[in-house]
Each structure stands twice: as structure tokens, then as C-alpha cells.
N, C-alpha and C positions, 0 to 999 in steps of 0.2 A: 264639433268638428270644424277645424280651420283648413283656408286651402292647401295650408301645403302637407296634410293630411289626407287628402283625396287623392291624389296620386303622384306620390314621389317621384316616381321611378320615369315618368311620362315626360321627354322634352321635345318631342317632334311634333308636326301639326296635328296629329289625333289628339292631343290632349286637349280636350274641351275651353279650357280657358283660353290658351293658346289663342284656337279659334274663335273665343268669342271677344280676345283684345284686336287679333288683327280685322274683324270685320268691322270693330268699332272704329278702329284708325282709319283703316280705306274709307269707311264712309264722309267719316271728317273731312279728311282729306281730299277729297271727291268735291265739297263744299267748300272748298279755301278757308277751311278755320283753322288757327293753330293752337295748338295742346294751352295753350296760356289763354287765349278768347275763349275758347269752351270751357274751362275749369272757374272762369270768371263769372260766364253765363250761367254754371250753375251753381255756384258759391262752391266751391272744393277745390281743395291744393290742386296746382299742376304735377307734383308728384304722387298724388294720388289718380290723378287721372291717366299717366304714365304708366303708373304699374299695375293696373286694372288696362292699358293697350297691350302692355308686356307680356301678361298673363302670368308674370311672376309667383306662384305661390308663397315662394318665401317673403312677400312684399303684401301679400292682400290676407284681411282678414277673414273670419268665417263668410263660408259658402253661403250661406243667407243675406249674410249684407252685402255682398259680390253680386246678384242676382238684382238685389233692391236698387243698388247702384248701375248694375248695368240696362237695367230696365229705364232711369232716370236718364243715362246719356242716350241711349237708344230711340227715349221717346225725346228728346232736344233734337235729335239727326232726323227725325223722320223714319226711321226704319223698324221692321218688325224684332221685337228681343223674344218672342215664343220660342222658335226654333233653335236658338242662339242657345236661352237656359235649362231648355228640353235635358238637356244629358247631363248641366251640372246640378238641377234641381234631384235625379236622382242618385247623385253622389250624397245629397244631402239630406235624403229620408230618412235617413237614422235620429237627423235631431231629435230630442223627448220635447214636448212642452211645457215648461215648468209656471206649476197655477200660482197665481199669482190676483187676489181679486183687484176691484177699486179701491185704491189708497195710493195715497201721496209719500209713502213711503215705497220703493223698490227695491229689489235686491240686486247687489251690484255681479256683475257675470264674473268669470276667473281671468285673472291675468295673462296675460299672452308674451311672451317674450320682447325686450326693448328693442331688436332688431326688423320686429314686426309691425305697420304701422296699424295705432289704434283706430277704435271705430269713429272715437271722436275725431281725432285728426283726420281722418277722412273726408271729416261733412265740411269742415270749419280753418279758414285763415289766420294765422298769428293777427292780432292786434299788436299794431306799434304802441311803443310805449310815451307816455308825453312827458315831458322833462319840463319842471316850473320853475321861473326863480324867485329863489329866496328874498330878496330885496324887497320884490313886488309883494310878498306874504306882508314880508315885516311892514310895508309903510300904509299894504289895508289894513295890518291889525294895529298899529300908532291911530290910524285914521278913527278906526272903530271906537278905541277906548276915548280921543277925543271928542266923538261924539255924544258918548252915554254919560261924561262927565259934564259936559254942557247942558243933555238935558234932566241928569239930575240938578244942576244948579238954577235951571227953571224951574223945577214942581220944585223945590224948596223956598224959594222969594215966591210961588202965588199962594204958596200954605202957608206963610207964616202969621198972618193975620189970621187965621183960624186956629193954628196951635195956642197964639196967644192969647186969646178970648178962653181955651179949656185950663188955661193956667188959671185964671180969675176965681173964686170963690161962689158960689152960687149960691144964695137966699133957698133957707129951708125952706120944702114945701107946707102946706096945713091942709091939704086936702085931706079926705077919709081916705084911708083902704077899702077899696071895693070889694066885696065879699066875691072868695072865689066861687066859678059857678062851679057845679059838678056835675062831672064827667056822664055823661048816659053812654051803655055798652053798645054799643052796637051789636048787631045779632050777624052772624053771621053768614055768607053768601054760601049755597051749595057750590060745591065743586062741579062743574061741569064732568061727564062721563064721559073718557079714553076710546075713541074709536077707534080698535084696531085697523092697521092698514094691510091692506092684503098683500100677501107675497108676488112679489113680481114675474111675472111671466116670461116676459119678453126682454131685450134689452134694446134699446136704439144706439145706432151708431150714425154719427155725424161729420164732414168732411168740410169744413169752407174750402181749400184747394186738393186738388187731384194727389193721390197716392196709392200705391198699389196695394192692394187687401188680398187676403186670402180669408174665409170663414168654412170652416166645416165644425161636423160635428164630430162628439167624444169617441165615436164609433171610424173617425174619417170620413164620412159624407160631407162631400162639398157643398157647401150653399151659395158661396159667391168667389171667383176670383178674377183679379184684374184690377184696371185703374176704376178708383173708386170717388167718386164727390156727390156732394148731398146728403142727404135723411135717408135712411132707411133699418125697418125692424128686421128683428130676428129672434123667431121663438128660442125660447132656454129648455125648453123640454128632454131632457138627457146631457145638457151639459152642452157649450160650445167652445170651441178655439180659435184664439184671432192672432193673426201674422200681419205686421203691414211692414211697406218698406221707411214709411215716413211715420214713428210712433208719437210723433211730436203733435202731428197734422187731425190724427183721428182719436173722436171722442166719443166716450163712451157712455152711457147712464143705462139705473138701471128703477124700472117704476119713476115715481117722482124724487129719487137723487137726483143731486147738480153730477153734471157730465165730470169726466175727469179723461186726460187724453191716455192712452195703452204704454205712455213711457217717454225719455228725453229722446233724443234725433238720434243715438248711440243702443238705446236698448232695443235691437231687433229679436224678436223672440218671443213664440208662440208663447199666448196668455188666454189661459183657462178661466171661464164663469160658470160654477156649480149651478146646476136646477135646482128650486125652490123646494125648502121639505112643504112633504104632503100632509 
């Protein structure tokens, strides 16, 4: 569900977004920043920060990263976003969670119309592009090739008095041939025995900076929500589901696996980890 899916029909101040761009603007504004300082401070386009004050749906992506995002400018201002996403987090109950475990491979979400902006463009600045010249190319690579021609024409004059000595003929030897020894087999080493590793329980989740987490379980039982930083476990007993706003930031392992983080800065979206068979 994207936002301009949640309610079409809605252009006056009830409409939740609405409300939650103009209290992000006043607040701003309250503080002397301008839409280009804050979008700076938190690395994202000024037109994305624009049309998340606008409340535009036709301009903001899924209602999850609208929430993830307005929680990140909300917490830059100072001010509280609970009551702000209260009404569009239940416009967006319907999302499914799609399981997805540990692996460096993810699946990519569906396409959204080019009028729409993406989730990536959201988070992330054009890089300028850097233009070289040519001249300079060509006169390090003249450079280079006179160098590796110089120093092959040194190792060649300090070898040559050694090439010329293997030209020479060399005087038969008369020594014996020493009798080869023979081989003794070696016996071989047992194999060490396979300790199976037990199935994992638990899974830890890890944060070096703040990002907002949601964990419940398969059933919906919340276990944690909020801004999230540090270590901490959580049993796998039924299955859990993890949502963060930042999937770049939080990692995940599970037993003694190496961690791996829930996804790029663009994949927001609840991510299912099966309980262990019994």
C-alpha cells in the first residue's frame, strides 16, 4: 500500500498526512531551519523533505517509509511523532510480511510509477559527476610505459652475466646415483567426530546508531517498539517479525552466524525468522 492509496479522496486538514507535514513544517519553522538545512542535516533531498511537509500522496512512497521517515525528521526537531503516525500506521495494517531469512540476496519490492518518488531517492543525493582530461590520462600512461621500459632495461644488463655463464657447457658429472629411498606409507590420522551444532534459539539484534524497530511476534505480540540502539536478544519460539525504519543500520544473527543487516536503506519491510524445527 502506497500513500496515495490510503486515501484518495482526502484533501483537507483531516487527512492524516496532511497533518503530519504541516506540524513537521511549523516545527521547523519555529526553529529558523530551512527545508535545504534540514534535508542536509539528515542526508535526503529537499524535495523529498517538501513532499513528506506537503503531505502529497501522489509525491510519497509507501506508508511505512512515510512513518520511518517522519519519525527521522521529528526526532532531528525535537518533537514527539507517536501521535502524528497513530492514524497513518493504521491506514497501514494491512501490510503482509513477506519472509524473507538471512541472506545477502533480497527480493527486490514492485515498481511504483516514475511520477512517484522512489524509496531510494528519498534517503540519498545525486552525486555530481567528475569529468577528467584526457591529455592528463594519456601523458600518466606515456609516463608509465617509460618507466617499465627502463626498468626492464635494468634487470636485463644485471642478468646478463648470469645468462651467459648457463650458455657455457658444463663438465659431466662421475658421481654415483644415490639409491632412491623408499617411500614408508604413513598410516593414517582418524577423522575427528562432527559435533552437531544445536539449533538456534534465539536471534540477537544489534544497532551501532539509533533507528526505529518494531519486533513482534508471528501471532502479533509486540516485544519491542521504538528507537532502537545496542544488543539485545529475542527468543525465536513461534517465529518473529522485524520492521525497522533504517534496514541498513540493524543486524541481525542468528546462533553463532556472522550478523547480516535486515536490508539496503530502501527495503523497509517486515522480515520474518522461522523457529527452529524440534
Amino acid at each position: 500500500m502506497n500513500a496515495s492509496e490510503a486515501n484518495p479522496s482526502s484533501t483537507g486538514t483531516n487527512d492524516p498526512l496532511v497533518v503530519l507535514g504541516q506540524s513537521l513544517r511549523e516545527a521547523r519553522e519555529q526553529q529558523g531551519l530551512s527545508a535545504a538545512a534540514l534535508a542536509a542535516q539528515l542526508r535526503m533531498g529537499e524535495e523529498q523533505l517538501q513532499a513528506l511537509e506537503s503531505g502529497d500522496p501522489e509525491r510519497l512512497p509507501e506508508l511505512v517509509f512515510v512513518i520511518a521517515q517522519a519519525r527521522r525528521v521529528a526526532a532531528a526537531l525535537g518533537i514527539d511523532a507517536t501521535p502524528l503516525v497513530a492514524p497513518i500506521k493504521q491506514l497501514s495494517s494491512q501490510i503482509k510480511p513477506a519472509p524473507a531469512p538471512l541472506s545477502s540476496s533480497e527480493p527486490t519490492g514492485r515498481q511504483r510509477p516514475r511520477a512517484r518518488l522512489s524509496a531510494q531517492s528519498y534517503t540519498q543525493q545525486p552525486r555530481p559527476r567528475t569529468n577528467h582530461s584526457r591529455a592528463a590520462v594519456r601523458w600518466l600512461g606515456s609516463l608509465a610505459l617509460l618507466a617499465g621500459v627502463g626498468a626492464a632495461a635494468v634487470w636485463g644488463w644485471q642478468r646478463a652475466p648470469q645468462m651467459i655463464g648457463l650458455l657455457k657447457p658444463q663438465p659431466a658429472s662421475t658421481a654415483k646415483p644415490k639409491a632412491a629411498a623408499v617411500p614408508v606409507a604413513a598410516k593414517p590420522k582418524p577423522k575427528p567426530k562432527a559435533v552437531p551444532t544445536p539449533p538456534a534459539t534465539e536471534i540477537t539484534v544489534n544497532a551501532a546508531q539509533p533507528s526505529w524497530l518494531s519486533v513482534r511476534t508471528a501471532k502479533g505480540k509486540v516485544l519491542f517498539e521504538g528507537t532502537f540502539k545496542g544488543t539485545r536478544q529475542f527468543p525465536l519460539a513461534g517465529g518473529l517479525e522485524l520492521l525497522a525504519g533504517r534496514p541498513d543500520l540493524v543486524v541481525v544473527s542468528q546462533g553463532a552466524a556472522k550478523g547480516k543487516p535486515l536490508g539496503s536503506i530502501d527495503q523497509i519491510r517486515w522480515v520474518r525468522f522461522s523457529a527452529p524445527p524440534r
